[in-house]
C-alpha positions in Angstrom: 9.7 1.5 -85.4 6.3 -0.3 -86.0 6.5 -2.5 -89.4 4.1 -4.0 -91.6 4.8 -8.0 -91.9 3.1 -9.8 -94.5 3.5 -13.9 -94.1 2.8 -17.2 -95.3 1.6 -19.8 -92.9 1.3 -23.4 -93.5 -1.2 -25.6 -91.4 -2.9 -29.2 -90.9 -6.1 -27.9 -89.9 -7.1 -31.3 -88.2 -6.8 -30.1 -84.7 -8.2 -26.2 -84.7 -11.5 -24.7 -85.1 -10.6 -23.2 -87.9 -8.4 -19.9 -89.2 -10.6 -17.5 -86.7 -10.6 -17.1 -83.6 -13.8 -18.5 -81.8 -15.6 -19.0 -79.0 -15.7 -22.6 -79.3 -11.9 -23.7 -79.8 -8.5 -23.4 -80.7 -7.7 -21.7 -83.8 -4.7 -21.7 -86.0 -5.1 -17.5 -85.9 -4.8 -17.9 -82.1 -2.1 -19.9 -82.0 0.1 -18.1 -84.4 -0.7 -14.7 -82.3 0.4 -16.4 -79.2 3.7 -17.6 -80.9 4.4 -13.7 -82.1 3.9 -12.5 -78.5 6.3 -15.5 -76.9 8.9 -14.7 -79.4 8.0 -11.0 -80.3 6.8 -10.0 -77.0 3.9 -7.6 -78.7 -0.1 -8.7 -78.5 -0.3 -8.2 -82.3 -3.4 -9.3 -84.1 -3.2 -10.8 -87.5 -5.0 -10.4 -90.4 -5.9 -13.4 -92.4 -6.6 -13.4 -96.5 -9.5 -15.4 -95.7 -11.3 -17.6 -93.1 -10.5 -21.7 -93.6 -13.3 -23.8 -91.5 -12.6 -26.3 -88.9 -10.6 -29.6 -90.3 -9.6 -27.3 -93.7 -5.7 -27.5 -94.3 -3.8 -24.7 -96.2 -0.7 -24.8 -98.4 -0.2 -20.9 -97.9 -2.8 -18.6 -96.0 -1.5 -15.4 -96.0 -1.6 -12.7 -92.7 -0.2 -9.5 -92.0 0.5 -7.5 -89.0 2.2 -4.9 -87.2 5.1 -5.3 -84.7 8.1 -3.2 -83.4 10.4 -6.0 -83.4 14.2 -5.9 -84.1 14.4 -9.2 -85.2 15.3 -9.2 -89.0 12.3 -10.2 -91.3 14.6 -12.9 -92.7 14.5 -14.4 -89.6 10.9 -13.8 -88.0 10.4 -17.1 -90.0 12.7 -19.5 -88.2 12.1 -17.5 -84.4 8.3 -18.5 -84.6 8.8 -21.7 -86.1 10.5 -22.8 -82.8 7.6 -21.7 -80.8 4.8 -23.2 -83.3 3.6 -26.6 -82.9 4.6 -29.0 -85.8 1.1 -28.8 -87.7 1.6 -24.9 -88.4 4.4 -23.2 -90.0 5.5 -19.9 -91.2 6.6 -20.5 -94.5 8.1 -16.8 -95.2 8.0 -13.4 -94.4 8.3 -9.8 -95.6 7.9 -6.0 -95.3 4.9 -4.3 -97.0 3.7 -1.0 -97.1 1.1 -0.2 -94.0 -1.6 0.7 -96.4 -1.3 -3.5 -98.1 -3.8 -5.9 -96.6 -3.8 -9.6 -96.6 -7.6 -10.3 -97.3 -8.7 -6.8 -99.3 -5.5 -6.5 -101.7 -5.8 -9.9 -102.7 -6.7 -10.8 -106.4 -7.3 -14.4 -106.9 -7.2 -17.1 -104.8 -6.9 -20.9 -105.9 -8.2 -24.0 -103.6 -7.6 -27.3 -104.3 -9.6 -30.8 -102.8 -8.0 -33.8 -102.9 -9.8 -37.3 -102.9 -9.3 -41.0 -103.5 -11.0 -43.7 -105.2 -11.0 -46.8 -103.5 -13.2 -49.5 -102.2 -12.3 -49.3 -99.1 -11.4 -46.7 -96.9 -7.4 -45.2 -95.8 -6.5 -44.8 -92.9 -3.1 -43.2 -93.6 -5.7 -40.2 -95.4 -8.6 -39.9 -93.4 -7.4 -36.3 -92.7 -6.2 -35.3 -95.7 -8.7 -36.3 -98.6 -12.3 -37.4 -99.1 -12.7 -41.4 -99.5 -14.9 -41.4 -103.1 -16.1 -44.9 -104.1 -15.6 -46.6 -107.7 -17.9 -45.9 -110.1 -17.3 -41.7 -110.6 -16.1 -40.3 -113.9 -14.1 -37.7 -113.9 -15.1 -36.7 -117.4 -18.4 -35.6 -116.8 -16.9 -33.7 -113.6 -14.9 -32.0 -115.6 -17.8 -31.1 -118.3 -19.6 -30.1 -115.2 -17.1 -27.9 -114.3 -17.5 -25.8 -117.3 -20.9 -24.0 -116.2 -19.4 -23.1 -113.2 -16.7 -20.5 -115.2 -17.1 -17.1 -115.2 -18.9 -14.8 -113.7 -22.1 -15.7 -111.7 -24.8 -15.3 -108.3 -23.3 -18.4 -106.7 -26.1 -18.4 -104.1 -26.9 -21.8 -105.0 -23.1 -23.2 -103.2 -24.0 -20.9 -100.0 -24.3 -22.7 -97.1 -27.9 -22.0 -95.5 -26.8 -20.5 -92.1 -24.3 -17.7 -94.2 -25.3 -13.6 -93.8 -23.6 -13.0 -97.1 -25.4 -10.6 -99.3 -23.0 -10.3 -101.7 -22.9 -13.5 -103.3 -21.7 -12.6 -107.5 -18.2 -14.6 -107.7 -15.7 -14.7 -110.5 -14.4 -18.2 -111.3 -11.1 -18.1 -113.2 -10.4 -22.0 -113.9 -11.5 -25.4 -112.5 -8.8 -28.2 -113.5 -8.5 -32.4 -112.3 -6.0 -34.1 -112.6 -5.7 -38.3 -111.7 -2.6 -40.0 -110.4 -3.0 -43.4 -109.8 -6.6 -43.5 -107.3 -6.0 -40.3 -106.8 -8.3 -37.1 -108.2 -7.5 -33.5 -107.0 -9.9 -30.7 -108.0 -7.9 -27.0 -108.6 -10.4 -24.2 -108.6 -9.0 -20.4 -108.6 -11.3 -17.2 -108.7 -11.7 -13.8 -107.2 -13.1 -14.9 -104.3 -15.2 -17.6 -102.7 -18.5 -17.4 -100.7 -18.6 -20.3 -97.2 -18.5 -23.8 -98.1 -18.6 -23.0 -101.7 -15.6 -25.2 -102.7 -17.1 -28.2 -101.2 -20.4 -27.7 -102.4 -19.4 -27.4 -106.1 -17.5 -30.6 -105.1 -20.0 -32.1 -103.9 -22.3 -31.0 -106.6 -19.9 -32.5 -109.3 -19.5 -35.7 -107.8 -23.5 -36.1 -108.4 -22.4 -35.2 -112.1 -19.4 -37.6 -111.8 -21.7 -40.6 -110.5 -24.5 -39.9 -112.9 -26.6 -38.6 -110.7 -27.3 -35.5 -112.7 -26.5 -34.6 -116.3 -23.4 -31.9 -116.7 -25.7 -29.3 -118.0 -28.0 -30.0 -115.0 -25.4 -27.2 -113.0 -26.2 -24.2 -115.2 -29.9 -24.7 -113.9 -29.1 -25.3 -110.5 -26.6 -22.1 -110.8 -29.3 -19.9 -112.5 -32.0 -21.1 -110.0 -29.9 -19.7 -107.1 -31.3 -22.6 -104.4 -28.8 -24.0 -102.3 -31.3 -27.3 -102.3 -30.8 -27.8 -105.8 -26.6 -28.4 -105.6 -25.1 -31.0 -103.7 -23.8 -31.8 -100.0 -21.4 -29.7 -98.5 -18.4 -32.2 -98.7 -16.2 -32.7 -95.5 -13.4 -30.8 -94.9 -10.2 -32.6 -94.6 -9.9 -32.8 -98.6 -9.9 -29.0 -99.1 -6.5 -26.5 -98.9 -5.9 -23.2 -99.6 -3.1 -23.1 -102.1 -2.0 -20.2 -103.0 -3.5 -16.0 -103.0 -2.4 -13.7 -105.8 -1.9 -10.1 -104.9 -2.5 -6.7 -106.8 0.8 -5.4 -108.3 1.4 -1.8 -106.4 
């Protein structure tokens, strides 16, 4: 009897394309389908809650799919594990109803970018956080961060070559927190347009240097011009954390 899985996946994105299968690499989605079919023996194809670019990690994307299986959902988990390399993991598994989807029945989703200040560059995380140098202020990121709540036409952190016409987002919360040279950004909404995360990141971080004054992002929002906001920052700092789901 054919099933409806939903899981959560784990990944260093460091080595793929990104979540989606492409043309021009190895994807996690690829991957993990080629680890159902060793261990399932079905070509199923997964649904993710979202695409993650090349280099972007995730904490727990979520996918569903559809198998005939016999092997109990309790222990899908541990069968594919064996058969994924070490920089993706299922995380868990369960049994939905065939009418749930992982990236239309999702309500919120949080990311979070990591970074370090520091003079001089890591080499233990040059894939896992932006190097930021001395001098930012994390205060004025943070009243930055304030225009960017609520509801807007975040055109403005679109990247240039995106097809989206939709581009009205929701923005729940944006939070930092400091440990030691450490700053993580938390951002959680109903939804995120391409390289929107690392553009607001990179747009505070002209707030957090001076660069800009705080209130200098409501204009840049309500002038809807990608050229106004700042770079795209790289990927290796940003993860999908966690995807709430409609109660049913």
């Amino acid at each position: 009897m054919c099933k409806r899985y939903l899981f959560t996946v784990e990944y260093d994105g460091t080595a793929y394309c990104g979540w989606q299968k492409q043309n021009n690499g190895l994807s996690v989605q690829e991957v993990v389908e080629r680890a159902i079919f060793k261990i399932c023996g079905e070509e199923a194809s997964i649904v993710g809650s979202g695409r993650t670019d090349a280099g972007v990690h995730a904490y727990a994307q979520v996918f569903h799919t559809d198998l005939s299986t016999n092997i109990p959902y309790r222990k899908l988990p541990f069968a594919l594990n064996t058969a994924l390399p070490d920089d993706i993991k299922i995380k868990n598994c369960r049994v939905v109803n065939k009418d749930f989807n992982a990236r239309f029945s999702a309500k919120e989703k949080t990311y979070i970018y990591k970074m370090y200040i520091s003079v001089h560059a890591s080499a233990l995380r040059a894939r896992t956080h932006l190097h930021v140098l001395p001098g930012v202020d994390a205060e004025l990121m943070k009243r930055g961060a304030e225009y960017i709540l609520g509801r807007h036409d975040f055109k403005c952190f679109l990247a240039a070559n995106s097809q989206v016409k939709d581009t009205v987002r929701e923005v729940y919360s944006i939070n930092f927190t400091k440990r030691g040279d450490e700053l993580t950004m938390r951002i959680t909404g109903n939804g995120f347009l391409y390289n929107m995360v690392r553009i607001i990141v990179g747009t505070l971080l002209d707030v957090g240097y001076g660069k800009i004054a705080p209130e200098r992002v409501k204009t840049i929002i309500e002038s809807g011009e990608r050229k106004f906001a700042g770079k795209t920052v790289a990927p290796q700092g940003l993860y999908l954390y966690k995807i709430k789901y409609k109660k049913r």
